[in-house]
ZAMARGU-4260 file (C-alpha; in steps of 0.2 Angstrom, whole numbers, plus 5000, padded with zeros to 4 digits):
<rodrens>
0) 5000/5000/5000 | 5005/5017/4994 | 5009/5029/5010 | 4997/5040/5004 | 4984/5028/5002
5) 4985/5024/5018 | 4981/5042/5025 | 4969/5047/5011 | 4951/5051/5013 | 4947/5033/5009
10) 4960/5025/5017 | 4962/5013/5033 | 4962/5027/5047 | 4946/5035/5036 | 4938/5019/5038
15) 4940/5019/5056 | 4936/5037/5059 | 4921/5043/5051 | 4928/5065/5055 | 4946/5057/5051
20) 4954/5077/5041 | 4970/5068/5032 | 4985/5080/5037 | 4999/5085/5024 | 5012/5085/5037
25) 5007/5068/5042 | 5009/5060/5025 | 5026/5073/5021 | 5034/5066/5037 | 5027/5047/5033
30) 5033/5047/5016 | 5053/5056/5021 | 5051/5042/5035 | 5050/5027/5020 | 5062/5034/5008
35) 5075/5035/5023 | 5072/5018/5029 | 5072/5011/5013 | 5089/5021/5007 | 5095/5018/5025
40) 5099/5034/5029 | 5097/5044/5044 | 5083/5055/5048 | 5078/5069/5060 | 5061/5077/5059
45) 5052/5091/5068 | 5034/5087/5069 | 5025/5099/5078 | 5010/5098/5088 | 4994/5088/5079
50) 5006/5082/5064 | 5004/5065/5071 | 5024/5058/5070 | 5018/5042/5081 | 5010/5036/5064
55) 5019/5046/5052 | 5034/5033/5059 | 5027/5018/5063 | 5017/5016/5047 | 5031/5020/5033
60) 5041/5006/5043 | 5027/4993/5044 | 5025/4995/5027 | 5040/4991/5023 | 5042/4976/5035
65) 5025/4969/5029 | 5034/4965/5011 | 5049/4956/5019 | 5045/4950/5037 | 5060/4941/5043
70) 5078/4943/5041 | 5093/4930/5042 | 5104/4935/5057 | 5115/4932/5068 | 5105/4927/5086
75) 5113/4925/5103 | 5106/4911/5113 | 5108/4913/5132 | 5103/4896/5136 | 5119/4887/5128
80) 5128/4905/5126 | 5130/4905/5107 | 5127/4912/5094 | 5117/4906/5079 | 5113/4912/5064
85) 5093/4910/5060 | 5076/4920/5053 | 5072/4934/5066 | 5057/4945/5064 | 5062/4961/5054
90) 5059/4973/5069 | 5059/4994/5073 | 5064/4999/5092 | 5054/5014/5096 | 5062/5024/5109
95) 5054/5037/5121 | 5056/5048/5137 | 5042/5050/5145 | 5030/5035/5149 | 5014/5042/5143
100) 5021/5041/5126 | 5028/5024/5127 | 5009/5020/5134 | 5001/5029/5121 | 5011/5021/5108
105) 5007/5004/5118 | 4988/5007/5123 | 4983/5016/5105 | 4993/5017/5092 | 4999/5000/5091
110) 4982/4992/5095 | 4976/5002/5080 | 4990/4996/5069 | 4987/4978/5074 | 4968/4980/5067
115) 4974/4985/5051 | 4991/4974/5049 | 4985/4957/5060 | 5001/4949/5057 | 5009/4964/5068
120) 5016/4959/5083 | 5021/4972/5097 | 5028/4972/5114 | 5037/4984/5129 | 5054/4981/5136
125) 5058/4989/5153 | 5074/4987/5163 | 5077/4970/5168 | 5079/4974/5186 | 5059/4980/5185
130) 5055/4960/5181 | 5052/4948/5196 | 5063/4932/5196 | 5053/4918/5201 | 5069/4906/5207
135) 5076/4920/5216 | 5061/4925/5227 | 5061/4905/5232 | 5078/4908/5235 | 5075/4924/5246
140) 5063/4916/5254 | 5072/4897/5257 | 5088/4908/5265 | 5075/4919/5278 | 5080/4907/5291
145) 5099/4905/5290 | 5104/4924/5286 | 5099/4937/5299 | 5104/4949/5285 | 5086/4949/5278
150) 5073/4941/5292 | 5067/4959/5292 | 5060/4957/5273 | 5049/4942/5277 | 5033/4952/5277
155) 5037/4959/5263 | 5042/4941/5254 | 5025/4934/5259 | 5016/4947/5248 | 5028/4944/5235
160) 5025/4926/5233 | 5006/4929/5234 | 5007/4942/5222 | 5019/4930/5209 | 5004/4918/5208
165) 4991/4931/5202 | 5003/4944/5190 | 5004/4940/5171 | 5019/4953/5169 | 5027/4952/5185
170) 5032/4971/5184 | 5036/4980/5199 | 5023/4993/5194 | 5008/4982/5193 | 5011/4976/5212
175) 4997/4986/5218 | 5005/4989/5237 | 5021/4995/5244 | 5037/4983/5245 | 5053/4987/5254
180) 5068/4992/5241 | 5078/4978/5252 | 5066/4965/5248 | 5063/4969/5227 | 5081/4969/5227
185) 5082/4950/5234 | 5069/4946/5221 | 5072/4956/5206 | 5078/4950/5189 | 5097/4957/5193
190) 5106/4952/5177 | 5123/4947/5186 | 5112/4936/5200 | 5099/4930/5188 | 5104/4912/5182
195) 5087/4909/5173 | 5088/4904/5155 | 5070/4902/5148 | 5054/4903/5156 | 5049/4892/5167
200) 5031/4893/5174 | 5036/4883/5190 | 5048/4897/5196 | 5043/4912/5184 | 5056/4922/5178
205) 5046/4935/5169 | 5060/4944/5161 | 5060/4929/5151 | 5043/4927/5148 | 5044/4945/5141
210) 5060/4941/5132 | 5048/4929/5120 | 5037/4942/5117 | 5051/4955/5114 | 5060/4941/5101
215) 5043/4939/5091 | 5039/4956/5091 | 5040/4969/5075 | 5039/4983/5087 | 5047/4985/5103
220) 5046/5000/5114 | 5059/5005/5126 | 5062/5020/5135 | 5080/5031/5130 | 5090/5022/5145
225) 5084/5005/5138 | 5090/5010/5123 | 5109/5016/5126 | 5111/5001/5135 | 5105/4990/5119
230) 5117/5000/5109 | 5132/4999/5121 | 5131/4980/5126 | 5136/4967/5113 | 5129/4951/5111
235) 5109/4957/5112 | 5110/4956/5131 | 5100/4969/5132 | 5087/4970/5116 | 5084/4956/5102
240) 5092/4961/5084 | 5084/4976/5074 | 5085/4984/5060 | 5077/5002/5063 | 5078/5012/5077
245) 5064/5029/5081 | 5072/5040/5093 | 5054/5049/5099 | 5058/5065/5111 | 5075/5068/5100
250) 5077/5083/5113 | 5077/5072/5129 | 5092/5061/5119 | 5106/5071/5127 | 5105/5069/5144
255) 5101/5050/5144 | 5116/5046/5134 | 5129/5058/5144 | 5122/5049/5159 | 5127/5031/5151
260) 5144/5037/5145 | 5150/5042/5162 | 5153/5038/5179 | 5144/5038/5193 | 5146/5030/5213
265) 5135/5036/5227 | 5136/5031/5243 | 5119/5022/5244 | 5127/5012/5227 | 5144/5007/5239
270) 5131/5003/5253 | 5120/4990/5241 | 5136/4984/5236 | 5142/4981/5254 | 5126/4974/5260
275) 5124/4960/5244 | 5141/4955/5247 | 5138/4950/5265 | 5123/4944/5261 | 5129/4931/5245
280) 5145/4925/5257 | 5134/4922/5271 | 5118/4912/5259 | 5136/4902/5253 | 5139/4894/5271
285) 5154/4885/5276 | 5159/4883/5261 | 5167/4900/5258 | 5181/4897/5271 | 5188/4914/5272
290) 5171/4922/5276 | 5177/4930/5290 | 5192/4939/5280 | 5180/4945/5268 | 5167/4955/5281
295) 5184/4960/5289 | 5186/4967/5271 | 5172/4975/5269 | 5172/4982/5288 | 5186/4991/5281
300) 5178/4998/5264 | 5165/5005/5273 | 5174/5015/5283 | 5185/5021/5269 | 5169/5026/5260
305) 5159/5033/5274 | 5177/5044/5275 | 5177/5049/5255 | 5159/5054/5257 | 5160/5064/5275
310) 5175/5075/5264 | 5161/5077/5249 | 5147/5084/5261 | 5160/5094/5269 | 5167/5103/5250
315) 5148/5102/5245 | 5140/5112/5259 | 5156/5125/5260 | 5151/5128/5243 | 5133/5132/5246
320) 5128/5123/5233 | 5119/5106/5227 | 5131/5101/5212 | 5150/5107/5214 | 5161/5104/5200
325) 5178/5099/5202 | 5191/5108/5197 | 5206/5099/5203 | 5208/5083/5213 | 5199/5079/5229
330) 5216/5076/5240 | 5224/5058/5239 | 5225/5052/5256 | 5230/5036/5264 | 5211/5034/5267
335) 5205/5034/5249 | 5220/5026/5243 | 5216/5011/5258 | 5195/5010/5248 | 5201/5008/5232
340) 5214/4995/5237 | 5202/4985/5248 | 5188/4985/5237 | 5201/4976/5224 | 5206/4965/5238
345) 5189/4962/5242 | 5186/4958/5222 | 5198/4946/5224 | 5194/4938/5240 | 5175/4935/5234
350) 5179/4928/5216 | 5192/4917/5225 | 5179/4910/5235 | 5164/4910/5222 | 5177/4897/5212
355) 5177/4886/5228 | 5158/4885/5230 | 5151/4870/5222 | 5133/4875/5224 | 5129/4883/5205
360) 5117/4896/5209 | 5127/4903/5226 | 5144/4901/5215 | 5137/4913/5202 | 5127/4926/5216
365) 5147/4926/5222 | 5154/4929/5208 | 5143/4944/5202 | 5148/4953/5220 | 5166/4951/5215
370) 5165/4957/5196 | 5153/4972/5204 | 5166/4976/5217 | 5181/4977/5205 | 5170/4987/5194
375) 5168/4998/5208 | 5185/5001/5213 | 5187/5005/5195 | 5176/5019/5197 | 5181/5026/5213
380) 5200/5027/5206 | 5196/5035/5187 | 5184/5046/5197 | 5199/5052/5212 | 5211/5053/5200
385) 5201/5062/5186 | 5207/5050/5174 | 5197/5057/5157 | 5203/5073/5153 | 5187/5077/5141
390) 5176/5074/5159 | 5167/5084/5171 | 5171/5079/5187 | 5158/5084/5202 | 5150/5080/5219
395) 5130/5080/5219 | 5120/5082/5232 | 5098/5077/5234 | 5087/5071/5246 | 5095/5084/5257
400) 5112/5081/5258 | 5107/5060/5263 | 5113/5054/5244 | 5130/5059/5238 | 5135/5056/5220
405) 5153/5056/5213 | 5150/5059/5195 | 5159/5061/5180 | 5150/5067/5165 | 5158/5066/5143
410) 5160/5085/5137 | 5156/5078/5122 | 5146/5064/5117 | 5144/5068/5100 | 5155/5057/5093
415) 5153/5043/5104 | 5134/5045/5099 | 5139/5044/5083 | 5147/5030/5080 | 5134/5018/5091
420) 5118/5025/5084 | 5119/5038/5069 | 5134/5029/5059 | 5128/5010/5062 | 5121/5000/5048
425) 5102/5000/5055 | 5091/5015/5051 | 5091/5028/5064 | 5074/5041/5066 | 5075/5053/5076
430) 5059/5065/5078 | 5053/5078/5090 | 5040/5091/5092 | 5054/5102/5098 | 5071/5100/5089
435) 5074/5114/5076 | 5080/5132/5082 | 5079/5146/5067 | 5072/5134/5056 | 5084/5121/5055
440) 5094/5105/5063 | 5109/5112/5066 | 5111/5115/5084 | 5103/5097/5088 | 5112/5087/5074
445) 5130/5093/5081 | 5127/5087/5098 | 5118/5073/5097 | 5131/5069/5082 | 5121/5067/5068
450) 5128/5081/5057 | 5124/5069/5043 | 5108/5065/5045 | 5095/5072/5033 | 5082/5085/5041
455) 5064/5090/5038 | 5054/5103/5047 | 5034/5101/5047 | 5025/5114/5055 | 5012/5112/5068
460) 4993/5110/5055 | 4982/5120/5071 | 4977/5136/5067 | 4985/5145/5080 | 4980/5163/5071
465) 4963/5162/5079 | 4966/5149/5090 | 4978/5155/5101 | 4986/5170/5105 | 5006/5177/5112
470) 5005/5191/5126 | 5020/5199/5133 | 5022/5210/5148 | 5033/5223/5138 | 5030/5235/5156
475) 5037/5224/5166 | 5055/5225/5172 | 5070/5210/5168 | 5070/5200/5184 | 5085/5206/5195
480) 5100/5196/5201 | 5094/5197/5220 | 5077/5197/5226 | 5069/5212/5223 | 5049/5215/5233
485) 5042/5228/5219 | 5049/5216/5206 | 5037/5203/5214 | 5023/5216/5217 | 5023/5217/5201
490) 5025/5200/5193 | 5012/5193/5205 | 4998/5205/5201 | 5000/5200/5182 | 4998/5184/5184
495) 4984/5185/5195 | 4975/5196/5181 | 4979/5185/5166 | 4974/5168/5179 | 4957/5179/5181
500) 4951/5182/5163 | 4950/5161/5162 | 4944/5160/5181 | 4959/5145/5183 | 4963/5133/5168
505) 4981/5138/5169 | 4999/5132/5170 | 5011/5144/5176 | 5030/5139/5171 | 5045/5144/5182
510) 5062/5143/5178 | 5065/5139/5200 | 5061/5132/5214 | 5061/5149/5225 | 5051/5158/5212
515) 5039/5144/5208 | 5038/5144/5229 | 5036/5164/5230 | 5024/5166/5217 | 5010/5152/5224
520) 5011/5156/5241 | 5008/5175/5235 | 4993/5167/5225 | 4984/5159/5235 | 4981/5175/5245
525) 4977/5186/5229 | 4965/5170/5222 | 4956/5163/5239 | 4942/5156/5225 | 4955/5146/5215
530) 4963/5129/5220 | 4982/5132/5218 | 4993/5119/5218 | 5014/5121/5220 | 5024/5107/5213
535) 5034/5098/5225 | 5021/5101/5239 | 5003/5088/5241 | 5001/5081/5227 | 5014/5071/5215
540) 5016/5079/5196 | 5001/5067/5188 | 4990/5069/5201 | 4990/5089/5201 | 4988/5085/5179
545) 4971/5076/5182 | 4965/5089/5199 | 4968/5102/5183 | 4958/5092/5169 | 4943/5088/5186
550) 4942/5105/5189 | 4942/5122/5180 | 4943/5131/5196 | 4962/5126/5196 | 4981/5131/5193
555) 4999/5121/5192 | 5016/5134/5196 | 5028/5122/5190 | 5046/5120/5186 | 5058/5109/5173
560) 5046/5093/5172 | 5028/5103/5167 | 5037/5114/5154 | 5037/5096/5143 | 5027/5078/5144
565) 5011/5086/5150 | 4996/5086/5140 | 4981/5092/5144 | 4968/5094/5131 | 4951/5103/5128
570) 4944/5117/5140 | 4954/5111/5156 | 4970/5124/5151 | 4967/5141/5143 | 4979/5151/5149
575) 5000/5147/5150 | 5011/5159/5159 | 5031/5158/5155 | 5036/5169/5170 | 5055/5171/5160
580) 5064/5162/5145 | 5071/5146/5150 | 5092/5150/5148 | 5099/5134/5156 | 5109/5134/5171
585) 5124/5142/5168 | 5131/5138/5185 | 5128/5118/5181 | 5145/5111/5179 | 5141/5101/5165
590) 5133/5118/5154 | 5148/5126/5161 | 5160/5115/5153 | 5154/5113/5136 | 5152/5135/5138
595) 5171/5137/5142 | 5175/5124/5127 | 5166/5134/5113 | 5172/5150/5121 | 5189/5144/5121
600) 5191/5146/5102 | 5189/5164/5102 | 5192/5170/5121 | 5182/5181/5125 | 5169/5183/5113
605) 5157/5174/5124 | 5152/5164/5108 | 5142/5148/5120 | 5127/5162/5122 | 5124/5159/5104
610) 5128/5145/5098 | 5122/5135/5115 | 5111/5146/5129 | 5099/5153/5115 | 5096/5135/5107
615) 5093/5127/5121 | 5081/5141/5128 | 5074/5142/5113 | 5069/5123/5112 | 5062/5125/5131
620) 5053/5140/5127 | 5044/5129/5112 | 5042/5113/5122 | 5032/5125/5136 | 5023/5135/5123
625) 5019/5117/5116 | 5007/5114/5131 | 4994/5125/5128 | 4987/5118/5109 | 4984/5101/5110
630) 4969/5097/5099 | 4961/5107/5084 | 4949/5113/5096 | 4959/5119/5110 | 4961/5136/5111
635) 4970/5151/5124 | 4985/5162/5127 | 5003/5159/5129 | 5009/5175/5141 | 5027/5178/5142
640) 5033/5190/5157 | 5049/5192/5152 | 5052/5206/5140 | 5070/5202/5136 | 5060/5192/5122
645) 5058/5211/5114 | 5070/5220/5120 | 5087/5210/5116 | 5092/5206/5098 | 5088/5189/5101
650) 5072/5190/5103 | 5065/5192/5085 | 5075/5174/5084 | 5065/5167/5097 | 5048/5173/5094
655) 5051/5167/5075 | 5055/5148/5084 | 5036/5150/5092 | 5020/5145/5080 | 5016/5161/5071
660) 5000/5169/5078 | 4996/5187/5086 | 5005/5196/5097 | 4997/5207/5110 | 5005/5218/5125
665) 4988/5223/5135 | 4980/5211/5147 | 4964/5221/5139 | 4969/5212/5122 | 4970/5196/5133
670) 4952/5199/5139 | 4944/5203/5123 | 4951/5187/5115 | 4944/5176/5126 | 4927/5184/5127
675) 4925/5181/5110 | 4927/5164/5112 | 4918/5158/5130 | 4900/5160/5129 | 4892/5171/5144
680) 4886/5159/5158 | 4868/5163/5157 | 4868/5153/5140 | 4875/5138/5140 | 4880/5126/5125
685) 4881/5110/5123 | 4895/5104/5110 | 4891/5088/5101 | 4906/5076/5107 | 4923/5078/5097
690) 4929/5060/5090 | 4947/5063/5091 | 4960/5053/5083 | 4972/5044/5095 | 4990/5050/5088
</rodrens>
């Protein structure tokens, strides 16, 4: 079938929905989609809101597929551990950020799919460690009375065995009641304790149950950690083979894969470590004969670490700060020299004994503490010497100073990207709602390494003319560098008139915690009649989306996480308030490093400002601006109080990123647009039901 067949008037999803409006983007972006795949090339598309990308993917791919359905590859076997070459399904990995994506795509789209290709098969792949291992919950279980180490989890254990005889997916998240992080950890699918091969219904391993799904799927979704890991572990550990790969939220890409291509050691890690270590050696029983040397060992580690970390809180809270970036080494004293040589000696000490243990499954738990440990001392030497030069090296703080994190983070991943996704003989498809900046790839392609991808830019198809509309509060002042009371005066009484003209039904965006903080609490007394809710406070994030969507009476201050990921359709959100453009952090050490490397060419100059702070605002700015549209319907205004987006030269770039639509700079204009659109409350209207498409 012809790609535009299949979105034409007559076509499959016209037959499906009788007020289906075929979109030209749609079919543009499907039909670049095809010619990439089939060329194998890469591709990067910006779709904006209401294109549909989730179909103008999927369906140029299953098309292709349909015609030749399995492919002759090589297929690791983890049951005799070999390889073997044999028919495989030809298969996309779609990967996403967020899980309402990776639910929508699994939940709609695909179901749809599935009615029009019955052949199409489809699963969802989730870190391993989220799977409940059958044989090790009997284990966990079986060892409650011999090890002391984890009597405490028996309650806990009880509900876990109860719960493996009813769950079809075994997934953490479908356990319906709280479990201890102790006792999931004793039962979890750990890849280096797991020994299971296959599925076995007697002692369910439902990784490998969902294994079989994922090997005779065509599509498989994953989320962007899933995915580095598939790329940057041989063998098909980690996925089965494909041979096309949708990167969807393009945007989110960056972070994931910097996160997998450095290092990082908390102290909660160390204390797991230490803690399943005891644990394996003392489920091993007489037969590790230097026990006692080993918990000798590991006394010793912990004392070294508890050290390490006491000198990180101390650099941390002198600094003031919740992320300090290292700029020389942390001193090497006979303390951290005594963990890293301990936790090698430990390493040794363990796999010594896991080669004396003649039990099969307690000589492989023993085994994966020791490769785990020298792993770790790995780490904690590369991280105190500050063995990379192209790394930022830096002490992180969260949950208030309890977890510390020793973190080094690539400058660059470009090329690293490169090489394991962009340059590999599979098709990569990357695609976002928010990628471009000025109308192009550039920015994104260069960091995320795809410089030769080809690129394609489809506009949003809402009418955002007379659907939506862009305020700025040119009056009021740039916020200052210290915290300034008229500056807040001011800056709360505009938002409480723009919340007013909608009487709730908005989103208000900050760019911090202390302003998001500042301006609610100063809400709540200038809107007694309105339910306001602060992030971080109450309610979790979902729950304030749906209390906003129950009732119009309502409004979200929110910071990073509601400026993307949220959607919120229909009459429930009229009214988005930026309350300043989105620069990143310039005080993060990472954004810090890659700043002083552009700079460095031309010293002085302050070139990172353009070619990376205004890009990166600019792709916020869009993906908050992104909130407000989310159907043909919706309707509202888009207020921005920061009027550096009119008064620096940057700005005509920024407001030409945004969906072309009218500018206003009177909260009368504000008014007058939505009174031509809400109908006065003495005449209410019924609306005939909208049957929207679900992509």
């Amino acid at each position: 079938m012809a790609i535009k067949e299949f979105f034409a008037p007559g076509g499959p999803l016209a037959e499906r929905f009788p007020k289906y409006e075929a979109r030209p983007e749609q079919v543009a972006m499907a039909e670049a989609v095809f010619e990439a795949a089939t060329k194998i090339k890469p591709l990067v598309v910006e779709a904006g809101t209401g294109v549909g990308k989730s179909m103008g993917y999927l369906v140029p791919i299953i098309e292709i597929i349909k015609d030749n359905r399995t492919v002759r590859a090589e297929i690791y076997d983890p049951v005799n551990d070999e390889t073997k070459v044999e028919d495989r399904p030809r298969r996309v990995i779609v990967s996403t950020h967020s899980i309402n994506l990776q639910k929508q795509l699994f939940d709609k789209e695909l179901p749809l799919l599935k009615s029009i290709y019955p052949w199409l098969n489809y699963s969802m792949a989730v870190g391993s460690e989220n799977y409940l291992c059958g044989a090790r919950l009997k284990k966990a279980i079986g060892d409650v009375g011999t090890n002391p180490l984890i009597q405490g989890e028996i309650g806990d254990l009880e509900k876990l065995d109860a719960w493996s005889r009813e769950t079809t997916t075994g997934l953490r998240m479908d356990i319906g009641t709280q479990v201890s992080h102790e006792a999931w950890s004793l039962v979890n699918r750990q890849a280096d304790f797991c020994r299971c091969k296959k599925w076995d219904p007697a002692t369910p391993c439902f990784y490998r149950k969902a294994r079989l799904q994922m090997n005779e799927s065509n599509v498989i979704i994953v989320n962007h950690h899933l995915l580095m890991a598939a790329l940057t572990i041989e063998n098909g550990a980690v996925l089965p083979g494909f041979d096309y790969i949708v990167v969807d939220e393009l945007h989110s890409l960056e972070e994931v894969a910097t996160q997998c291509f450095g290092v990082e050691i908390s102290n909660y890690k160390i204390d797991r470590l230490m803690k399943d270590t005891r644990r394996v050696v003392r489920n091993a029983g007489s037969e590790v004969h230097r026990a006692d040397e080993i918990n000798e060992v590991m006394d010793i580690c912990g004392r070294a670490a508890d050290a390490l970390f006491y000198v990180m809180k101390q650099q941390i809270e002198m600094a003031k700060k919740d992320s300090l970036r290292l700029r020389q080494k942390l001193p090497i004293d006979m303390t951290n020299v005594e963990l890293i040589e301990q936790l090698a000696r430990a390493a040794k000490l363990v796999k010594e004994a896991g080669d004396e243990i003649t039990d099969p499954q307690k000589a492989h738990e023993v085994k994966a503490v020791a490769k785990r440990t020298a792993e770790c001392a790995d780490q904690v030497k590369s991280w105190l010497l500050q063995a990379e030069e192209d790394h930022v090296y830096q002490i992180i703080s969260e949950k208030g100073g309890k977890r510390l994190v020793a973190k080094s983070s690539p400058i660059d991943i470009s090329e690293e990207l490169n090489k394991c996704l962009w340059a590999q003989p599979f098709v990569t498809i990357g695609t976002s709602a928010t990628v471009s900046t000025s109308g192009n790839m550039k920015f994104v392609k260069e960091k995320l390494g795809a410089g030769d991808a080809q690129e394609m830019v489809l506009a949003s198809p809402f009418d955002y003319v007379n659907n939506a509309m862009i305020y700025i509060a040119a009056d009021l002042p740039e916020a200052p560098r210290e915290q300034d009371p008229n500056y807040y005066n001011a800056l709360v009484q505009r938002c409480a008139d723009l919340i007013s003209i909608p009487n709730g039904r908005a989103m208000v965006l900050c760019t911090s915690n202390q302003s998001m903080k500042t301006l609610g609490q100063r809400l709540r007394g200038l809107l007694p009649h309105l339910k306001i809710m602060i992030q971080g406070e109450e309610l979790e994030r979902h729950q304030m989306v749906e209390e906003l969507k129950r009732n119009p009476r309502s409004v979200i201050l929110g910071v990073s996480s509601f400026w993307q990921g949220v959607d919120v359709s229909g009459d429930a959100l009229q009214m988005v308030i930026l309350i300043k453009l989105p620069f990143p952090n310039v005080g993060d050490p990472l954004f810090e490093a890659r700043a002083e490397r552009i700079d460095a060419v031309r010293p002085g100059t302050f070139r990172s400002f353009n070619k990376m702070s205004i890009p990166e605002m600019i792709i916020k700015l869009k993906q908050g601006f992104g909130r407000l549209i989310r159907t043909s319907t919706d309707y509202g205004c888009v207020a921005i109080l920061d009027p550096r987006v009119i008064t620096k030269k940057y700005g005509s770039t920024v407001l030409g990123s945004l969906p072309r639509t009218h500018i206003k700079y009177q909260v009368d204009d504000v008014k007058l647009f939505f009174a031509h659109r809400t109908p006065p409350p003495e005449q209410p209207t019924v609306e005939e039901p909208i049957e929207e498409v679900p992509f």
